[in-house]
N, C-alpha and C positions, 0 to 999 in steps of 0.2 A: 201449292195453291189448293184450294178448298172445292171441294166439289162444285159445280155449277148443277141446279137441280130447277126441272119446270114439270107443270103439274100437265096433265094432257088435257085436251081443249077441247071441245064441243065440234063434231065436224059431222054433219047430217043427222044431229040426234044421237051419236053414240063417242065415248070418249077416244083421242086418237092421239099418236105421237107427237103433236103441234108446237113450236119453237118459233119466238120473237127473236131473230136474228138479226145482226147489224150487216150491210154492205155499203162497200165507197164508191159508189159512181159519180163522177165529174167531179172528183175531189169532195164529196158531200156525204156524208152517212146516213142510211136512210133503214130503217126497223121495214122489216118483212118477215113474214108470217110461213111457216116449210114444215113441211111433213117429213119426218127424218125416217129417212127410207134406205135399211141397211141393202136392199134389193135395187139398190138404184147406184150405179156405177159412178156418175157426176152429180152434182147439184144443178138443178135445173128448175128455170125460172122460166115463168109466162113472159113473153115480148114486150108487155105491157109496162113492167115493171122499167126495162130500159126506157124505153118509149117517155114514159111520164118522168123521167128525169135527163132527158135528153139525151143519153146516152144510144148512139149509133152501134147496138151488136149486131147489126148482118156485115161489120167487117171481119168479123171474127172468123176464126178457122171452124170452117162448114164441116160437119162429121152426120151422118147418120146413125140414129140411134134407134135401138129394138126394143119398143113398151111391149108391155105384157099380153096384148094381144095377138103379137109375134108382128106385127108391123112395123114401119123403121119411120122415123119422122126427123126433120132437117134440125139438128140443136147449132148454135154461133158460139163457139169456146173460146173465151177470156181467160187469162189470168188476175181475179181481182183479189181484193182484200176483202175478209168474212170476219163477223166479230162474232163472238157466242160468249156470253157472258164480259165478262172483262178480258177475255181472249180475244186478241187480234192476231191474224195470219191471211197470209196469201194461200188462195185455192184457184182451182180451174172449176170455172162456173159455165153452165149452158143456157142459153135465149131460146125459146122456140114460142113461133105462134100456134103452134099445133103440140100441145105437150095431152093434152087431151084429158086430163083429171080438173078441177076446180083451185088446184091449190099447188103452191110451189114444192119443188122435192130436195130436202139435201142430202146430198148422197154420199159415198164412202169417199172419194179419190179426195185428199189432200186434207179431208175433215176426222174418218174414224182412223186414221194414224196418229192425229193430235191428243184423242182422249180417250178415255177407255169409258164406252158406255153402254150405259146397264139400263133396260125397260123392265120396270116393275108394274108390270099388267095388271095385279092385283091390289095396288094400291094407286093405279093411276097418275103413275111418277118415272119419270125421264130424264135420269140423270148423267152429265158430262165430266168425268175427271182428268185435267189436264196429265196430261206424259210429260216426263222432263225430259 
């Protein structure tokens, strides 16, 4: 399969790692917008995102997690399905109302094992190549 490549996005006035990703909540696939953050252990998502698709993540397994300010914040861990290009797979996704940045994160666990990817800073391209 052919590389999957996206261009970086506008995110406070300067260009950043930003990705149109697919997720299935309530059996529904729904395009959301992440910051691919190889410094980010889960994918994590603002509450809201559940919230407005009716999806219940405070039943999810409760873990604390340590943001960068060295503080810990309550993340709700699923198992769902993530799409990235014409990739579909199951990952372990986190809810938090308190993620504390503007934008969603996706992070390494069950994503950078699927592809091998490469940020090319200097041409402002972010690309994904599936692993077999």
């Amino acid at each position: 399969m052919a590389k999957i490549v996206f261009r970086y996005k506008p995110n406070r006035g300067r260009p950043a790692p930003m990705i149109t990703l697919g997720i299935r909540l309530q059996e529904v696939w729904q395009p959301i917008e992440a910051y691919v953050d190889s410094g980010a252990a889960y994918t994590v998502l603002h509450g809201q995102v559940a919230d407005g698709a009716g999806f219940d993540y405070r039943v999810g397994r409760l873990e604390y997690l340590q943001v960068g300010d060295g503080s810990f914040i309550p993340v709700y861990l699923h198992n769902l399905d993530l799409q990235i290009g014409p990739v579909r797979f199951p990952a372990t996704v986190g809810f938090s109302e308190r993620l504390g940045v503007a934008f969603n994160l996706l992070g390494r666990a069950d994503v950078f094992n699927r592809f091998s990817i490469c940020f090319e800073e200097e041409h402002g391209i972010l690309s994904f190549e599936p692993r077999d």
